[in-house]
C-alpha positions as CSV (number, residue, x, y, z in Angstrom):
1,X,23.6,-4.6,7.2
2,X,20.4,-5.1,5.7
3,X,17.8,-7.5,7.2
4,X,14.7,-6.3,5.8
5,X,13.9,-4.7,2.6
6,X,10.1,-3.2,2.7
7,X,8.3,-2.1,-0.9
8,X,5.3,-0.9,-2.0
9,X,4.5,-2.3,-5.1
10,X,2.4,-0.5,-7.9
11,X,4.9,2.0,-9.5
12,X,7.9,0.5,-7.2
13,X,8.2,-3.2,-6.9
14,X,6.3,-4.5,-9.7
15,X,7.0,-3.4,-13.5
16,X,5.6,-0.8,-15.5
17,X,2.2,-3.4,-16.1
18,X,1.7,-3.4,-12.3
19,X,2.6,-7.2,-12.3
20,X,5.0,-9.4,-10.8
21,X,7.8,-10.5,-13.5
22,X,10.5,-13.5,-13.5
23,X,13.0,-10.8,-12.8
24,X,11.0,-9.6,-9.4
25,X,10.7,-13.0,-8.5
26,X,14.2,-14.3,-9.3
27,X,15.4,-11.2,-6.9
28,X,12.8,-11.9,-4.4
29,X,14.4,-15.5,-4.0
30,X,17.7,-14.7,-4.4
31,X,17.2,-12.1,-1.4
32,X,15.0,-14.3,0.7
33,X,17.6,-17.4,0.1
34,X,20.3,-14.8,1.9
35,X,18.4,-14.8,4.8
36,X,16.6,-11.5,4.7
37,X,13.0,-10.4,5.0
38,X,11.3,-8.8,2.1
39,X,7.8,-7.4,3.1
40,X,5.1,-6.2,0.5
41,X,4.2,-2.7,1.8
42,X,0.9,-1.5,-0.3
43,X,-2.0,0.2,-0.3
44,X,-3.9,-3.0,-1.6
45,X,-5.6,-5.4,0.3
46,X,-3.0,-8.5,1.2
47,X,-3.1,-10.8,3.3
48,X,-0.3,-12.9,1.1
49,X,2.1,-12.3,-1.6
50,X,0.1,-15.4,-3.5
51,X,-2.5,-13.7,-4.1
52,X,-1.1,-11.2,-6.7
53,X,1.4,-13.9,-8.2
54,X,4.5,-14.2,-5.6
55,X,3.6,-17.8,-5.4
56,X,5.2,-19.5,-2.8
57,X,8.1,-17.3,-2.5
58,X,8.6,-16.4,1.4
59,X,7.5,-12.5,2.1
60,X,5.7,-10.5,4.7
61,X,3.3,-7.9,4.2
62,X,1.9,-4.7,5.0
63,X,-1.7,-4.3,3.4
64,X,-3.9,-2.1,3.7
65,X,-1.5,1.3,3.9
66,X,-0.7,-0.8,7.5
67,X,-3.7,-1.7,8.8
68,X,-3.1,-5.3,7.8
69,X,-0.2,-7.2,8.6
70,X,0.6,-10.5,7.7
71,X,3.7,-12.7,8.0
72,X,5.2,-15.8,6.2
73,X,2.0,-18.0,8.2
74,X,-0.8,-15.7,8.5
75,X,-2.3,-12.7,9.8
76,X,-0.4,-10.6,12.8
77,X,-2.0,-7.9,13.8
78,X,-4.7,-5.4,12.6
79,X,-5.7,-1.8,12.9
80,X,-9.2,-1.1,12.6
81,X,-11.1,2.3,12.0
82,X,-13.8,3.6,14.9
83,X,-17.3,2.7,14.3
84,X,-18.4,6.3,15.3
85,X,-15.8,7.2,11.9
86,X,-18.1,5.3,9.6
87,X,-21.5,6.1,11.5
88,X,-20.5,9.6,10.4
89,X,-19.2,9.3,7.3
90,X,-21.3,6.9,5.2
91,X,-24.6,9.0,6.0
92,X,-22.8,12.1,5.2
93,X,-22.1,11.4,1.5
94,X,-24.6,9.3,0.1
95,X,-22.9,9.9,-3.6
96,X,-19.5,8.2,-2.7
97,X,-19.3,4.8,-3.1
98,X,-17.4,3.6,0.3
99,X,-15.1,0.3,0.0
100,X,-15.1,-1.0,3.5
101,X,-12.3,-3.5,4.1
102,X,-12.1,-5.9,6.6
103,X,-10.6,-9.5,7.2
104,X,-14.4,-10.8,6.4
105,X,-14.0,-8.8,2.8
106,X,-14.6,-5.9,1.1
107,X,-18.6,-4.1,1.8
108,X,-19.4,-1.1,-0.3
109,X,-21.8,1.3,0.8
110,X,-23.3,2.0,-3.1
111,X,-23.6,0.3,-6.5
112,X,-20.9,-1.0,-8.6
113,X,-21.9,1.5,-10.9
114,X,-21.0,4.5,-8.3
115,X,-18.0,2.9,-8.0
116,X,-16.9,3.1,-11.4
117,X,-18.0,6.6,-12.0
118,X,-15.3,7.4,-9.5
119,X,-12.7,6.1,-12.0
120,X,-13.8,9.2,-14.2
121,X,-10.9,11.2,-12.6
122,X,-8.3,9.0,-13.8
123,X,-6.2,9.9,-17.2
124,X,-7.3,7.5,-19.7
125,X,-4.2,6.0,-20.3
126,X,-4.4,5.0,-16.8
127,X,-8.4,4.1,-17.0
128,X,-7.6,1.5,-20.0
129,X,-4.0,0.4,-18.0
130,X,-5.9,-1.1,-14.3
131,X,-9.0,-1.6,-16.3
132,X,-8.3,-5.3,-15.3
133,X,-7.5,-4.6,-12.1
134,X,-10.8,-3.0,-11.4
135,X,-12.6,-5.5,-13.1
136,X,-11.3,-8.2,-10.6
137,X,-11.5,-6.1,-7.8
138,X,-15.0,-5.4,-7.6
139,X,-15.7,-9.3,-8.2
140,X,-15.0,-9.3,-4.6
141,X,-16.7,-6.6,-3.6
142,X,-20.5,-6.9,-2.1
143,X,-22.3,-3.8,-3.1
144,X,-24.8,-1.9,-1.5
145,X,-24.3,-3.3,2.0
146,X,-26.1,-1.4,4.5
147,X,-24.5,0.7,7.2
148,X,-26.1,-1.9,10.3
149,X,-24.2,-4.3,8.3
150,X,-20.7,-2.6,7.2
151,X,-20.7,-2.0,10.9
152,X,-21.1,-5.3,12.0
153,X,-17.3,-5.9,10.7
154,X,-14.3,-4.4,12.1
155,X,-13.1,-2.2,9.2
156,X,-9.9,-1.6,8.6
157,X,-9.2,1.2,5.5
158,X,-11.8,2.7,3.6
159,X,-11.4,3.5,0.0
160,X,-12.8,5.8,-2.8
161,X,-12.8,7.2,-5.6
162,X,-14.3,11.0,-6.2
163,X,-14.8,12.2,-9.9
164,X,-16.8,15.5,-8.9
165,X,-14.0,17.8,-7.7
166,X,-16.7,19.8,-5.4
167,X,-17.4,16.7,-3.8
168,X,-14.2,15.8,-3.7
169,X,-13.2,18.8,-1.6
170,X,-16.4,18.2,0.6
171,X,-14.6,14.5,1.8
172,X,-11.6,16.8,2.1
173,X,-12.7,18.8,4.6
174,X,-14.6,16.4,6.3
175,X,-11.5,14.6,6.9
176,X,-9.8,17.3,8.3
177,X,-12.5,18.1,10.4
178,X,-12.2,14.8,11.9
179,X,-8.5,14.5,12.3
180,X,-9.3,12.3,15.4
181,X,-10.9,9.3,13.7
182,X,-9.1,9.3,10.0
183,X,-6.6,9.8,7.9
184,X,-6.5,10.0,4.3
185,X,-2.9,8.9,2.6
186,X,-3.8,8.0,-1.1
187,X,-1.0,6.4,-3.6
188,X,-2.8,8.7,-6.0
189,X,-4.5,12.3,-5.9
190,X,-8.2,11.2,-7.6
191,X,-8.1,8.3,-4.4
192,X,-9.1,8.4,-0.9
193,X,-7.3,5.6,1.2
194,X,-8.5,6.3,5.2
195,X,-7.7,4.9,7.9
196,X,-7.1,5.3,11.4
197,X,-4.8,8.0,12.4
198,X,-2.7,5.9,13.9
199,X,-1.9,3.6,11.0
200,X,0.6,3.9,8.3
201,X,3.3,2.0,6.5
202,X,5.9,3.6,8.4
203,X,4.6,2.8,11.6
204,X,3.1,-1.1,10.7
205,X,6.8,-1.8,9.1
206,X,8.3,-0.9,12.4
207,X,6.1,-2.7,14.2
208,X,6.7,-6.0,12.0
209,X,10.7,-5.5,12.0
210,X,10.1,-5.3,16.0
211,X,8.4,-8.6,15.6
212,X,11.1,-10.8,13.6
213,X,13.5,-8.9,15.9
214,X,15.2,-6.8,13.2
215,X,16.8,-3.0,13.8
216,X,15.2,0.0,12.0
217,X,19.0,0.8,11.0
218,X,18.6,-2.6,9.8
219,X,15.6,-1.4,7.5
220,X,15.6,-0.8,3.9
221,X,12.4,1.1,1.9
222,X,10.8,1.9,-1.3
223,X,8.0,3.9,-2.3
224,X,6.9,6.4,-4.9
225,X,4.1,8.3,-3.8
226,X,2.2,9.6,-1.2
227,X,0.7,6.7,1.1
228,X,4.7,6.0,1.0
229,X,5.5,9.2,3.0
230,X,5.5,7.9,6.1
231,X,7.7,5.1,5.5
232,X,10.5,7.2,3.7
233,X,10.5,9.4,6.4
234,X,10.6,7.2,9.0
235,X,14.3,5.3,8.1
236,X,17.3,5.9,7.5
237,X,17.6,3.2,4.5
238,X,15.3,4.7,2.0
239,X,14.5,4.6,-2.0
240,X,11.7,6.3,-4.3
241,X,11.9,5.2,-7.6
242,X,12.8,7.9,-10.8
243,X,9.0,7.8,-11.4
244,X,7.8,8.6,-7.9
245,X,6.1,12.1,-6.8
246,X,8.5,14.6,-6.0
247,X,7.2,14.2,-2.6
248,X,8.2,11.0,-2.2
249,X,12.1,12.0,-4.0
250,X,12.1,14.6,-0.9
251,X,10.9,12.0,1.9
252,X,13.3,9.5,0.8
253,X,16.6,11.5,0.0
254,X,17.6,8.8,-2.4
255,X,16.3,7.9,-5.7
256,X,17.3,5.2,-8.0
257,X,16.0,4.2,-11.3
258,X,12.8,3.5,-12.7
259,X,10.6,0.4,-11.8
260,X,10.1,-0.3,-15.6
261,X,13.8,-1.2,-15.6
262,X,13.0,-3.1,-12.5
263,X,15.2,-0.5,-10.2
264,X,14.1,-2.2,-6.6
265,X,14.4,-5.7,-6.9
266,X,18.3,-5.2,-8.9
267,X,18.7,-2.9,-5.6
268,X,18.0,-5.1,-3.3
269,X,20.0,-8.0,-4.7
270,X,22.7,-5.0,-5.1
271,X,22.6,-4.7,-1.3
272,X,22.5,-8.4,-0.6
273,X,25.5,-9.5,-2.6
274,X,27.7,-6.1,-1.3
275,X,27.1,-7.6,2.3
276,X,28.5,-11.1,1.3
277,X,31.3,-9.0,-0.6
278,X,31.8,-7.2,3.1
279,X,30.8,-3.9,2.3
280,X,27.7,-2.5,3.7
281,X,27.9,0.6,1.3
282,X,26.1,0.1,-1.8
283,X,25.5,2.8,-4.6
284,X,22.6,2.2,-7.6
285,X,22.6,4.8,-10.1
């Protein structure tokens, strides 16, 4: 039996437009109203499902890749990065505009216009697609926050975007050579998404089942990419959508349709009305 269905969202839970739909809502609801949990597990900073258009519908969430976990009333728990992390790694690439991310907001270490080089990676279907996105994003950004300042928060993820594939590989190794104080687990190849070693979905979505005193076994997941590894590893219950890396296809075991014909929320509602119905096998071609 089901109790709590976790999803990341862009290129899982929300539709091919990366946005929340009467159809994801309707399921949400329907899911919710049958007494489960459904928790929005994403790299994006969340601290609520309102704030990307779930309303007032009753979810949970894992922001932040993990770092940030919220339930239905607030803020649970965080996982923050090491200072000594950031006192190395800001000075160390002066060209890479850092989004730090904390509870207080979001402090980058450059200009907006860094920033948005960084997109230069992207295809440009993808460029003119989260062109919005980006736009509101950085209105909540403060730019070119000094280190002494960044520091004075306790950081949770850091994010960025590398165009230059030299410089790109410079981050990479730098990251590996400080396997002790970060990890990098992107959604996407041209993004870096760091955060402590310790955090990931995987680990944040056991900790929050833990909390509402629900059984992994008890633990349904969907993901598509690569911060979703961790997750679809870690249960037994777990989905990547038809348009998710083949990494993700292999971590999950399972694979169901595509999230432009809104394949995870019919899943879930799929699983919800086969326990009612007394099964608790469900198959979703």
């Amino acid at each position: 039996m089901i109790k709590l269905f976790a999803s990341d969202l862009d290129g899982t839970l929300l539709n091919a437009f990366h946005k929340v739909d009467r159809t994801i809502t309707d399921a949400i609801r329907e899911v919710t109203d049958a007494g489960a949990h459904v928790v929005l597990a994403t790299g994006r900073t969340l601290l609520s499902g309102s704030e990307i258009g779930f309303g007032d519908l009753p979810v949970e969430v894992c922001g932040a890749n993990g770092a940030i976990i919220a339930g239905r009333t607030g803020v649970l728990k965080t996982f923050t990065v090491r200072p000594e992390l950031l006192e190395l790694l800001i000075p160390a690439f002066p060209g890479i505009c850092f989004e730090c991310i904390s509870l207080d907001g979001m402090f980058a270490s450059a200009s907006a216009e860094l920033r948005e080089a960084g997109f230069a990676a992207d295809p440009p279907w993808r460029r003119v697609a989260l062109r919005g996105m980006r736009r509101l994003q950085a209105q909540s950004i403060q730019f070119n926050v000094p280190l002494a300042q960044i520091l004075e928060h306790e950081i949770c993820k850091v994010n960025c975007r590398v165009a230059d594939a030299g410089l790109a590989a410079e981050l990479k190794a730098f990251i590996a050579e400080h396997a002790d104080l970060v990890v990098n687990a992107p959604f996407s190849p041209v993004m870096f998404e760091m955060t402590d070693p310790a955090v990931n979905k995987g680990a944040s979505i056991a900790w929050l089942a833990r909390h509402l005193g629900v059984r992994e076994d008890e633990v349904a997941v969907y993901g598509d990419g690569g911060n979703d590894i961790a997750m679809l590893e870690r249960f037994e219950h777990a989905y990547a959508t038809a348009n998710g890396s083949a990494a993700a296809k292999r971590a999950a075991g399972n694979v169901i349709g595509r999230c432009a014909f809104h394949a995870v929320p019919r899943h879930m509602v799929a699983t919800v009305r086969e326990r009612h119905r007394g099964s608790s096998h469900t198959i979703i071609e």
